[in-house]
TORZAPA-910843 format. One record per residue: z, y, x of N, C-alpha, C, CB in turn; residue number from 1; chain; residue in one letter. Coordinates in Angstrom, 3 decimals. Glycine has a CB too. Example, Ala and Ser with C-alpha at 12.3 -4.5 7.8 and 13.67 -1.06 7.14 Angstrom:
TORZAPA-910843
SITE | nc3 | nc2 | nc1 | cac3 | cac2 | cac1 | cc3 | cc2 | cc1 | cbc3 | cbc2 | cbc1 | pos | unit | code
SITE | 7.800 | -5.690 | 13.190 | 7.800 | -4.500 | 12.300 | 7.800 | -3.300 | 13.200 | 9.046 | -4.473 | 11.308 | 1 | A | A;
SITE | 7.080 | -2.250 | 12.850 | 7.140 | -1.060 | 13.670 | 7.870 | 0.030 | 12.900 | 5.725 | -0.598 | 14.084 | 2 | A | S;
This chain:
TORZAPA-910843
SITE | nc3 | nc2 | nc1 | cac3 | cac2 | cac1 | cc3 | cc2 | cc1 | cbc3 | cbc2 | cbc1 | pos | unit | code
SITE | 19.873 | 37.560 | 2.217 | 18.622 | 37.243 | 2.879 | 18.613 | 35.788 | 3.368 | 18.388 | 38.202 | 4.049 | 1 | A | X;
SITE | 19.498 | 35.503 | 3.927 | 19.423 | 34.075 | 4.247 | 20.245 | 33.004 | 3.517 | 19.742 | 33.963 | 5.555 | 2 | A | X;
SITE | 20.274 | 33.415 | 2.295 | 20.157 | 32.574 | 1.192 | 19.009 | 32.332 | 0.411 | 20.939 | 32.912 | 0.441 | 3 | A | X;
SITE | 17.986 | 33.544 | 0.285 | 16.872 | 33.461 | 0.375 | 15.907 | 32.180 | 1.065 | 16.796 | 34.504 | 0.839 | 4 | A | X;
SITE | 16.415 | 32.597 | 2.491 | 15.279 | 31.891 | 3.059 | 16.106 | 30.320 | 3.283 | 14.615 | 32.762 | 4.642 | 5 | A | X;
SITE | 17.091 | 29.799 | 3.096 | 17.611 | 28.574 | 2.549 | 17.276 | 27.720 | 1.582 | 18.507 | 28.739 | 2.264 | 6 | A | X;
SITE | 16.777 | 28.660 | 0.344 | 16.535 | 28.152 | -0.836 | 14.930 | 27.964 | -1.150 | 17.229 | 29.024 | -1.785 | 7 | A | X;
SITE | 14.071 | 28.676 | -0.338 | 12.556 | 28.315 | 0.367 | 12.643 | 27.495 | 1.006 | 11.850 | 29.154 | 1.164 | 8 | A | X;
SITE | 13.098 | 27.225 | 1.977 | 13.235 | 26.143 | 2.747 | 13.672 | 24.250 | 1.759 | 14.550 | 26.828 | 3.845 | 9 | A | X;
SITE | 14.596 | 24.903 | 1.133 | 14.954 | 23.318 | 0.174 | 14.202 | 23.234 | -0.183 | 15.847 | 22.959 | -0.890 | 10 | A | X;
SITE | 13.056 | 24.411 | -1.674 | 12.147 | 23.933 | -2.319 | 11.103 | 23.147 | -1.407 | 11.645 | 24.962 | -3.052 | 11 | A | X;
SITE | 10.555 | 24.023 | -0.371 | 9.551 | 23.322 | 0.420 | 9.700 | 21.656 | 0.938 | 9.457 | 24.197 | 1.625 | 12 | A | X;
SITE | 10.994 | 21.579 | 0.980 | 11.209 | 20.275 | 1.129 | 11.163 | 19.383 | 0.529 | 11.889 | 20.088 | 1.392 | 13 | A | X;
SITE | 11.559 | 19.582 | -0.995 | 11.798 | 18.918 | -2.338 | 10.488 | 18.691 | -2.680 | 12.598 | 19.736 | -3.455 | 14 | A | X;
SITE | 9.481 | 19.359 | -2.653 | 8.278 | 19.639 | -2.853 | 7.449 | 18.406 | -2.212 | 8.004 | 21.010 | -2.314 | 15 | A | X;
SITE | 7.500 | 18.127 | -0.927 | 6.904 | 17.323 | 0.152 | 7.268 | 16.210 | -0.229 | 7.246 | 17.565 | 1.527 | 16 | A | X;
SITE | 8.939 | 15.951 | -0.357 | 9.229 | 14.526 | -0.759 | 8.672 | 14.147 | -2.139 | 10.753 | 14.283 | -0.767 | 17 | A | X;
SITE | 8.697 | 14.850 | -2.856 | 8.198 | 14.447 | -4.568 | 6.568 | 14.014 | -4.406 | 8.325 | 16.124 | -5.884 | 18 | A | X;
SITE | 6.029 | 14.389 | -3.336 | 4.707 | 15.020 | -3.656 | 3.716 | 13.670 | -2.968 | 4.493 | 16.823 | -2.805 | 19 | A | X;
SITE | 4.632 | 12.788 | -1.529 | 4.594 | 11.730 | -1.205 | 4.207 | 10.852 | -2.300 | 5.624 | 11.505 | -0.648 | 20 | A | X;
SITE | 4.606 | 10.468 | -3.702 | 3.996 | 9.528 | -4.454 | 3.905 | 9.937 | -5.588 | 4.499 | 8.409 | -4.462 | 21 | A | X;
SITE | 3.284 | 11.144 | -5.984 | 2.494 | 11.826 | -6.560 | 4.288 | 12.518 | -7.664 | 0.869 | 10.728 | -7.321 | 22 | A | X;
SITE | 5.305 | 12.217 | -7.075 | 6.331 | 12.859 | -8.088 | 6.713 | 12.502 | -9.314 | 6.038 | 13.924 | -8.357 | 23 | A | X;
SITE | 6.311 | 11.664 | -10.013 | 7.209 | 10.490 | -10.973 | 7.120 | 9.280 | -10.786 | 6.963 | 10.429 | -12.312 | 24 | A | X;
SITE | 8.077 | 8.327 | -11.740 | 8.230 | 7.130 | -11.546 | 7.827 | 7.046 | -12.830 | 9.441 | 6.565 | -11.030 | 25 | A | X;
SITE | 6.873 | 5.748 | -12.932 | 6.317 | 4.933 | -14.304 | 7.365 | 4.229 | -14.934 | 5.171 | 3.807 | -14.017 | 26 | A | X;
SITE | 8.788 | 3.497 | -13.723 | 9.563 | 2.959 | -14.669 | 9.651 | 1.575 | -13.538 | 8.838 | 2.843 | -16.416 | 27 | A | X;
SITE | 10.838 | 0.850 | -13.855 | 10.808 | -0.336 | -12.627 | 9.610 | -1.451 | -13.053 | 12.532 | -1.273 | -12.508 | 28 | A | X;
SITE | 8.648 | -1.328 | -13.963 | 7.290 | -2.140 | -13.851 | 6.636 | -1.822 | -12.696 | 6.306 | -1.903 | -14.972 | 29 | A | X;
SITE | 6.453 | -0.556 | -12.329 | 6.244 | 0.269 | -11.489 | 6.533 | -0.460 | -9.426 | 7.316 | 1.525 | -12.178 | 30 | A | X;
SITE | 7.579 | -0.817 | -9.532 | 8.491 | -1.236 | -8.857 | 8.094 | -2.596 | -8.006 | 9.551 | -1.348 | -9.754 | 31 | A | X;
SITE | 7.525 | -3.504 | -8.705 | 7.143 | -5.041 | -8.729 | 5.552 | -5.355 | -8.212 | 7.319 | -5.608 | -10.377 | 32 | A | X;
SITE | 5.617 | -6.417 | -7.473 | 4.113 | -6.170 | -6.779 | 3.363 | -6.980 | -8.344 | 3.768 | -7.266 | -4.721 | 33 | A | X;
SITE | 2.075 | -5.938 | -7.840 | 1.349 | -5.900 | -9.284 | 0.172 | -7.986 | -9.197 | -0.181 | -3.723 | -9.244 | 34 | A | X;
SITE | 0.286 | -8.758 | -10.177 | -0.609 | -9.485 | -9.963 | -2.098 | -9.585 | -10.631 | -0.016 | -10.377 | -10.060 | 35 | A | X;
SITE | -3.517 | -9.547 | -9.983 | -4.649 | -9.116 | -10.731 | -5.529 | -10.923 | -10.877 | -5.640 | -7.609 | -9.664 | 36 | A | X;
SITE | -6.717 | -10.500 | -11.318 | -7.503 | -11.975 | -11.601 | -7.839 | -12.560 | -10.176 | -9.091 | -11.790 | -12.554 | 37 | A | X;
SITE | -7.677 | -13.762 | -9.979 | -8.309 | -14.481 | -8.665 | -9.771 | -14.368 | -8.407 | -8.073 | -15.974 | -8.712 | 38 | A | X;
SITE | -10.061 | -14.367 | -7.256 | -11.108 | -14.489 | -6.936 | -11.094 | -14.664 | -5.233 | -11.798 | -13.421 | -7.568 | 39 | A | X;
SITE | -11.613 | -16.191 | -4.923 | -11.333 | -16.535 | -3.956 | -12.196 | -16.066 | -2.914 | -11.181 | -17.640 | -4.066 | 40 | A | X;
SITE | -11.645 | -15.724 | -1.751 | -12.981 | -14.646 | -0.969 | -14.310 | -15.783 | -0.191 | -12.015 | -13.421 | 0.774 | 41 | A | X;
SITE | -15.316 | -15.507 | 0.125 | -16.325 | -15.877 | 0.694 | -16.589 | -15.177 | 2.190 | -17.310 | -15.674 | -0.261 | 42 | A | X;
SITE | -17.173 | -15.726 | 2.782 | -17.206 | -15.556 | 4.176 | -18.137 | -13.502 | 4.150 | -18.392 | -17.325 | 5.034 | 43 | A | X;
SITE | -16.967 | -12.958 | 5.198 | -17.569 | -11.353 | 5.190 | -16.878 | -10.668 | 3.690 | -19.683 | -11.342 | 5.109 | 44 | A | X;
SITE | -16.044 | -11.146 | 3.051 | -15.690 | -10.223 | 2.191 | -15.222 | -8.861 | 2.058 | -15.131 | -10.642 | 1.804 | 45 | A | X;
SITE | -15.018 | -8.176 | 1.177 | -14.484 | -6.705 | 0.941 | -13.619 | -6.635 | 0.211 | -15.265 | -5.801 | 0.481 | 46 | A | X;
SITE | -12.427 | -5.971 | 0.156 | -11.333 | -6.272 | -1.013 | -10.883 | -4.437 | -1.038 | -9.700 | -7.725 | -0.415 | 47 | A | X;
SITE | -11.111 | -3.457 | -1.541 | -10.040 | -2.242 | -2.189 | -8.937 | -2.553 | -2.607 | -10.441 | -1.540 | -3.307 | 48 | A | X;
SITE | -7.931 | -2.030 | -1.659 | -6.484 | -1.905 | -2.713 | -6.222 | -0.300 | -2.995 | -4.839 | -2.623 | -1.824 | 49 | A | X;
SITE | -5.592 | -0.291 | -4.246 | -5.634 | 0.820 | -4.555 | -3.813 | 1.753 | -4.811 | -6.639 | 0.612 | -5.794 | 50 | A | X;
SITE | -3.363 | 2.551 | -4.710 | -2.440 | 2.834 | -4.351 | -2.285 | 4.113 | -5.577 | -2.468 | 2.996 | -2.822 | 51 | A | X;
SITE | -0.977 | 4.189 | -6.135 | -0.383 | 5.075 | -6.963 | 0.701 | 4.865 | -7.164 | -0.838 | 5.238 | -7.958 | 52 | A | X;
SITE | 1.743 | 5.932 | -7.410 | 2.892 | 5.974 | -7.686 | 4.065 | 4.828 | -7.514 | 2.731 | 6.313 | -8.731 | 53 | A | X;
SITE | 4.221 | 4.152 | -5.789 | 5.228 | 3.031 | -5.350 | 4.235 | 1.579 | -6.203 | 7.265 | 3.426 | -6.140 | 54 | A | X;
SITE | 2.963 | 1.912 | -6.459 | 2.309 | 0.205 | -6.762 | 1.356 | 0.514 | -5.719 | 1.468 | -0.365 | -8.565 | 55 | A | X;
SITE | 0.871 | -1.190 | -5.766 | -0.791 | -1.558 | -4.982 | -1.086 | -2.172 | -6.260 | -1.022 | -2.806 | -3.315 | 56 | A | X;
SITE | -2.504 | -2.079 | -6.326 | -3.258 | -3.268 | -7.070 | -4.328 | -2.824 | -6.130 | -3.568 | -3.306 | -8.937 | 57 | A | X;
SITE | -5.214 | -4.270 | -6.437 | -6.543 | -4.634 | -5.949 | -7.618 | -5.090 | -6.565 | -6.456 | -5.377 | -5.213 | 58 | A | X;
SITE | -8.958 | -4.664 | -6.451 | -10.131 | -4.962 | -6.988 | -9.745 | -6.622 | -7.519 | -11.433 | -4.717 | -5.805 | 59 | A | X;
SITE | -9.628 | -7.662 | -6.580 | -9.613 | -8.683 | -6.616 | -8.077 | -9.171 | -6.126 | -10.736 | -9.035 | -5.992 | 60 | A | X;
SITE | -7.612 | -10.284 | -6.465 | -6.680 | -11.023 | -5.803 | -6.961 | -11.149 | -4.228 | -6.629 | -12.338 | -6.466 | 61 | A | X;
SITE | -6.193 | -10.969 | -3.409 | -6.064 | -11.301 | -1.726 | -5.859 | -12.801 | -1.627 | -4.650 | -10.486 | -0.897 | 62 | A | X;
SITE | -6.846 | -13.590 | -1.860 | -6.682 | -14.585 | -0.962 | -8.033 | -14.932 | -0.719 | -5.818 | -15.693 | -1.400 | 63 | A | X;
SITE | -8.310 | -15.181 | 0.485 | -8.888 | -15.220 | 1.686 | -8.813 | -16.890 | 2.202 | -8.100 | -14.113 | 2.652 | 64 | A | X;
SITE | -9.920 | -17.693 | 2.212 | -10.397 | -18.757 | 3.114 | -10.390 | -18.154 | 4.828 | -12.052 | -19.207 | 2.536 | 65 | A | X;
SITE | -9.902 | -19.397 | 5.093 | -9.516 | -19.409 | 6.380 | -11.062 | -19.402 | 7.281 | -8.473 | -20.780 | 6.615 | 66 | A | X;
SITE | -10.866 | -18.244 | 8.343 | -11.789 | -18.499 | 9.335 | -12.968 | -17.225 | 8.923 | -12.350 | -20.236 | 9.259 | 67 | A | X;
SITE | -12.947 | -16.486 | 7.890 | -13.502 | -15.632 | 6.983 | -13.244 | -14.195 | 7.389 | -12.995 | -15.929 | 5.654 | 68 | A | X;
SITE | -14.233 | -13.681 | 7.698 | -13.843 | -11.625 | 8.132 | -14.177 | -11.088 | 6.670 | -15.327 | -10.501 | 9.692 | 69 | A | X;
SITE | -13.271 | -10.584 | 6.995 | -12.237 | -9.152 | 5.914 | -12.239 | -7.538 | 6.333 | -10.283 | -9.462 | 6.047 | 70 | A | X;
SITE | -12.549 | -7.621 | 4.964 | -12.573 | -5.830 | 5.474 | -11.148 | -5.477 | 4.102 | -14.894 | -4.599 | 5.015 | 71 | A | X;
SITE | -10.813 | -4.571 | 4.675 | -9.646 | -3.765 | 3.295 | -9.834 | -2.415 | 3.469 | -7.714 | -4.003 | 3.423 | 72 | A | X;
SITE | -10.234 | -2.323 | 2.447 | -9.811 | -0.002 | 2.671 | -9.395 | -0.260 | 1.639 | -11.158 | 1.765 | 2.730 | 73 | A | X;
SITE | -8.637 | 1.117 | 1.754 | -7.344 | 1.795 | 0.676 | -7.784 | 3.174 | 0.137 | -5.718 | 2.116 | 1.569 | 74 | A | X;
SITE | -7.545 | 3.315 | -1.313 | -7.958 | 4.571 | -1.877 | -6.405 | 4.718 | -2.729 | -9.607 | 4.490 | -2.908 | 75 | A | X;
SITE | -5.869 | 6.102 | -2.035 | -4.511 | 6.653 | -2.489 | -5.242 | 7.185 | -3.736 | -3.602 | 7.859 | -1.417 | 76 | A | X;
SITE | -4.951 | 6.837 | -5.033 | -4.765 | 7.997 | -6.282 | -3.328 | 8.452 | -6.391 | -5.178 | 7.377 | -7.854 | 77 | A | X;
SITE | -2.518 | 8.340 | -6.222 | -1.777 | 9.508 | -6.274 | -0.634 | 9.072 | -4.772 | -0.965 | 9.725 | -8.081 | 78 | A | X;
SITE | -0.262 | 10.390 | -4.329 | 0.247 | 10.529 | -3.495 | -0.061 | 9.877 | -1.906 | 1.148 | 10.338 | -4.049 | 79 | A | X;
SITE | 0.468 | 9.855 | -0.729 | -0.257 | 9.246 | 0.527 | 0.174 | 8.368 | 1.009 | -0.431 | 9.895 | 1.504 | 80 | A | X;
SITE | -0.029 | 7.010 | 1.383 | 0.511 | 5.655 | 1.161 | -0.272 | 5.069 | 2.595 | 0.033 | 4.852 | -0.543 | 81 | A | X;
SITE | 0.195 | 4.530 | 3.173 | -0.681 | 3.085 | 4.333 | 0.274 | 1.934 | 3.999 | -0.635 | 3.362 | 6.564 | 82 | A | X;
SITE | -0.823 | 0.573 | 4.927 | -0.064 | -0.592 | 4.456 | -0.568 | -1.205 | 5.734 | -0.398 | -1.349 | 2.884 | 83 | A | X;
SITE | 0.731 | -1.448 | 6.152 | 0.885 | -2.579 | 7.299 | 1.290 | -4.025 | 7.024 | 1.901 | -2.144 | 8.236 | 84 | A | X;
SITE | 1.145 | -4.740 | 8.027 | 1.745 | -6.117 | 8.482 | 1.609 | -6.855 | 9.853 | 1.256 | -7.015 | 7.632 | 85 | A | X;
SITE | 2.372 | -6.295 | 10.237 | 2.716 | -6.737 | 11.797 | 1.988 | -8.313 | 12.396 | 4.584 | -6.918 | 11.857 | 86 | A | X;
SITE | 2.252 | -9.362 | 11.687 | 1.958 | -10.600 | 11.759 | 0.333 | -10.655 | 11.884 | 2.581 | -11.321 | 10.570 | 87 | A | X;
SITE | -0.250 | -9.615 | 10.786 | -1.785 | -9.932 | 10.802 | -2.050 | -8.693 | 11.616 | -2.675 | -10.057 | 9.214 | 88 | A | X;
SITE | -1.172 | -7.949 | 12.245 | -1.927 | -6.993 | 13.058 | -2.626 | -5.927 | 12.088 | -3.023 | -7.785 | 13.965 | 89 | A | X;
SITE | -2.734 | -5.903 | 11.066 | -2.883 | -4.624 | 9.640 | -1.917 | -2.839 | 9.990 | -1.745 | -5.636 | 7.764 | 90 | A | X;
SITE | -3.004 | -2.544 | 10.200 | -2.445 | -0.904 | 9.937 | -3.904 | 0.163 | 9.191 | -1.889 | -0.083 | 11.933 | 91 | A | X;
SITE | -3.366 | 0.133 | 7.903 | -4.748 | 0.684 | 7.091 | -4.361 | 1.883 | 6.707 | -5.298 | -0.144 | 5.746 | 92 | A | X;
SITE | -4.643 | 2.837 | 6.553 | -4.635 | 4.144 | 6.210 | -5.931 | 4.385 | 5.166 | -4.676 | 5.020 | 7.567 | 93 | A | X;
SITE | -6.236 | 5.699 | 4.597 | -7.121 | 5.722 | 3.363 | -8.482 | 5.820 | 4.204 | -6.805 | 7.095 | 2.177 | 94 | A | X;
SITE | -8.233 | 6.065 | 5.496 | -9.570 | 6.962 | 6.149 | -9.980 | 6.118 | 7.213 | -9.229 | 8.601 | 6.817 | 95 | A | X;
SITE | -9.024 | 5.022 | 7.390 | -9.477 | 4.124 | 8.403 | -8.996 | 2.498 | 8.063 | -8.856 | 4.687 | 9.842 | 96 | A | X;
SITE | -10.594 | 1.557 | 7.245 | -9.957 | 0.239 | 6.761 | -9.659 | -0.786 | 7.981 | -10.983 | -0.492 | 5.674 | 97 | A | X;
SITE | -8.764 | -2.035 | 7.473 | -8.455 | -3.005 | 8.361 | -9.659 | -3.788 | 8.450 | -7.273 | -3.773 | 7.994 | 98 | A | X;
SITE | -10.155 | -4.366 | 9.366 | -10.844 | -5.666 | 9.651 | -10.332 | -6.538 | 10.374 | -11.915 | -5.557 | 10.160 | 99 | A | X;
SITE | -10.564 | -7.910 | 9.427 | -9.842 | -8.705 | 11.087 | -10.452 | -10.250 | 10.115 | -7.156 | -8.503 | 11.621 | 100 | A | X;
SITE | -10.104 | -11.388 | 11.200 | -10.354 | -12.329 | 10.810 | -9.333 | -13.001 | 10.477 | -11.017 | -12.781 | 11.427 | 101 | A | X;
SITE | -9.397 | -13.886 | 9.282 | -8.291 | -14.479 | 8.884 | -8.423 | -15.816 | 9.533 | -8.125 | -14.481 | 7.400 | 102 | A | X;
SITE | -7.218 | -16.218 | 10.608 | -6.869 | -17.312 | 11.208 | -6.153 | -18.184 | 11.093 | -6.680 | -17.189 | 11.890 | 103 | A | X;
SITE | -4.753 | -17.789 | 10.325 | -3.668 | -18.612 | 10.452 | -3.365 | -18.237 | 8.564 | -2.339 | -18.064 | 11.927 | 104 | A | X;
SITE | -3.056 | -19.599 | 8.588 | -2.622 | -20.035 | 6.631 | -1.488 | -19.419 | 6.371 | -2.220 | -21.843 | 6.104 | 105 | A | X;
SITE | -1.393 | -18.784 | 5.126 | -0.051 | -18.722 | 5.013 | -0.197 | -17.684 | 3.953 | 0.820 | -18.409 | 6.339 | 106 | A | X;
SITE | 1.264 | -17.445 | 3.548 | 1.316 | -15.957 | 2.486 | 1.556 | -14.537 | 3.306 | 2.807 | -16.053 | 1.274 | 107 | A | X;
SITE | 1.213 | -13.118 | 2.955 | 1.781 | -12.468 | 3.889 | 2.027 | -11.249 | 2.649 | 0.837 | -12.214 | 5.400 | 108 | A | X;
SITE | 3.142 | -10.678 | 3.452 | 2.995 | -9.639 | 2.633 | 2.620 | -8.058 | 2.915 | 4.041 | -9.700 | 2.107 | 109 | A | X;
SITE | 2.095 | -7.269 | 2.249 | 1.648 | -6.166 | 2.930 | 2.583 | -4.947 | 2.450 | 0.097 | -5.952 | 2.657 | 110 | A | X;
SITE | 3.081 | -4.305 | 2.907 | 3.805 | -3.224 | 2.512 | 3.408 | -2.134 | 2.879 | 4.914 | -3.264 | 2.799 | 111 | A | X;
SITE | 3.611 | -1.001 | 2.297 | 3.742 | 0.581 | 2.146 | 4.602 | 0.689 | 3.407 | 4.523 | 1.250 | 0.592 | 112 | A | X;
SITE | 3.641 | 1.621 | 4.383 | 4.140 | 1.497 | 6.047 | 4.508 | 3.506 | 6.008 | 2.280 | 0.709 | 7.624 | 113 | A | X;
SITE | 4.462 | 4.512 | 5.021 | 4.536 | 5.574 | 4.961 | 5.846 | 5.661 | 4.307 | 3.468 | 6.112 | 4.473 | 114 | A | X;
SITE | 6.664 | 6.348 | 4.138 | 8.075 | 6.393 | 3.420 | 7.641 | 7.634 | 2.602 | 9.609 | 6.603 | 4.486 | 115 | A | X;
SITE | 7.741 | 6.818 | 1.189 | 6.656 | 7.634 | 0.233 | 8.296 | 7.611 | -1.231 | 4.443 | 6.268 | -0.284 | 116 | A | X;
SITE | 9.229 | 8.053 | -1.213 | 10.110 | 7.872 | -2.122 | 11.535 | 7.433 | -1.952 | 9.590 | 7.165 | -2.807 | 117 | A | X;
SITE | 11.885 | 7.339 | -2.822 | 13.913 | 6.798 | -2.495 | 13.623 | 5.669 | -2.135 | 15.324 | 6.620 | -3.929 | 118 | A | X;
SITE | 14.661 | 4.487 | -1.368 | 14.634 | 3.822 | -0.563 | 14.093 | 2.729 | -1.278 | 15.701 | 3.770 | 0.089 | 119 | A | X;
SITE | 14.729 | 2.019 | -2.833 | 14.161 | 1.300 | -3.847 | 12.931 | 1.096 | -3.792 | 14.359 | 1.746 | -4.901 | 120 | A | X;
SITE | 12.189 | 2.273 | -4.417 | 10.755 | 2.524 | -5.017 | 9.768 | 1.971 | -3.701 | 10.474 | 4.409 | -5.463 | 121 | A | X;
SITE | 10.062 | 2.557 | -2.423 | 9.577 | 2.605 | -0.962 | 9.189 | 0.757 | -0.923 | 11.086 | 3.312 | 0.380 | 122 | A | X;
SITE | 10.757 | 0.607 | -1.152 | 10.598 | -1.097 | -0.232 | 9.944 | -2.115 | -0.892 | 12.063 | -1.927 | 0.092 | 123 | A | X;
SITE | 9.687 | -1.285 | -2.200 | 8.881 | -1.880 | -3.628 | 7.796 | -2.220 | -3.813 | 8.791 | -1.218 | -4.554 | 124 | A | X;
SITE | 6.869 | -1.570 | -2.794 | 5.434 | -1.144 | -2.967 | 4.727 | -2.170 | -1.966 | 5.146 | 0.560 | -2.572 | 125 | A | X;
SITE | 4.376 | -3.286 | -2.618 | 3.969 | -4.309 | -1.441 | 2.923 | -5.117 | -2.470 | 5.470 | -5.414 | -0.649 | 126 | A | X;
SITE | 2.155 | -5.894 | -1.640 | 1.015 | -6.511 | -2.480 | 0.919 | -7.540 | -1.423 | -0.464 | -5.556 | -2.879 | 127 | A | X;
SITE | 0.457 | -9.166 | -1.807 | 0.385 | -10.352 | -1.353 | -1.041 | -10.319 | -1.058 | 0.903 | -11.408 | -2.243 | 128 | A | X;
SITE | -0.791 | -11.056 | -0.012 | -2.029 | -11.880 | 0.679 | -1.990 | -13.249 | 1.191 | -2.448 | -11.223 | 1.800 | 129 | A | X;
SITE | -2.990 | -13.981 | 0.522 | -2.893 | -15.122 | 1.242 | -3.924 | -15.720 | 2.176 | -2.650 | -15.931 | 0.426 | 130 | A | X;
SITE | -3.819 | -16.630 | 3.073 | -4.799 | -17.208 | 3.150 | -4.822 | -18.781 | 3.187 | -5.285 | -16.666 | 4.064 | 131 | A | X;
SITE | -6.454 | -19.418 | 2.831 | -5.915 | -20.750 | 2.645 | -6.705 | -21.412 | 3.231 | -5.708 | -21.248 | 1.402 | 132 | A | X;
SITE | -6.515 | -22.665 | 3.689 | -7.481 | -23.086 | 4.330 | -9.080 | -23.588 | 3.434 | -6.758 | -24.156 | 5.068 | 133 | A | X;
């Protein structure tokens, strides 16, 4: 019996962790922050990043003119992902986007703030932002 309920217990667990980033790996392309076409933002912009399996990509490239409000929401397709950055004060979740104004120049990086996989794949999942003056 309580080997039984041991071996429910692992699956349920195994289950949760796999299930965090939707349960396979594409491969270490997978791994590498993804780069998309530029497009330099204009004052009040909107940018989607989009989230699957340990990547971000984004509608547009993240870079951002200085002095310019930003909006970001996040749409998880597979598995459940947020992305922070301490420096810009960023904590985005799928259900609640970041706004903020971009003030200070620089590169930043945004990372996967949920522990969504083995430690690799996890620390992997990051997408650039810049801003410029």
């Amino acid at each position: 019996m309580m080997k039984k309920i041991g071996l429910v217990l692992f699956t349920g667990a195994l289950t949760l962790g796999l299930a965090a980033c939707g349960g396979s790996d594409e491969g270490s392309s997978a791994k590498q922050e993804k780069s998309v076409e530029t497009a330099t933002a204009a004052s009040g912009d909107e940018y989607t990043i989009t989230a699957k399996n340990w990547e971000f990509s984004s509608d547009k490239e993240l870079v951002i003119k200085k002095g310019t409000k930003v909006k970001i929401n996040l749409v998880n397709k597979e598995g459940v992902h947020t992305i922070s950055n301490d420096e810009l004060g960023i904590n985005l979740t799928a259900d609640k986007p970041a706004e903020f104004t971009a003030e200070k120049t620089g590169e930043y990086e945004l990372q996967c703030s949920t522990v969504c996989g083995a430690t690799e794949d996890h620390e992997g999942m990051k997408i650039s932002l810049k801003i410029i003056d």
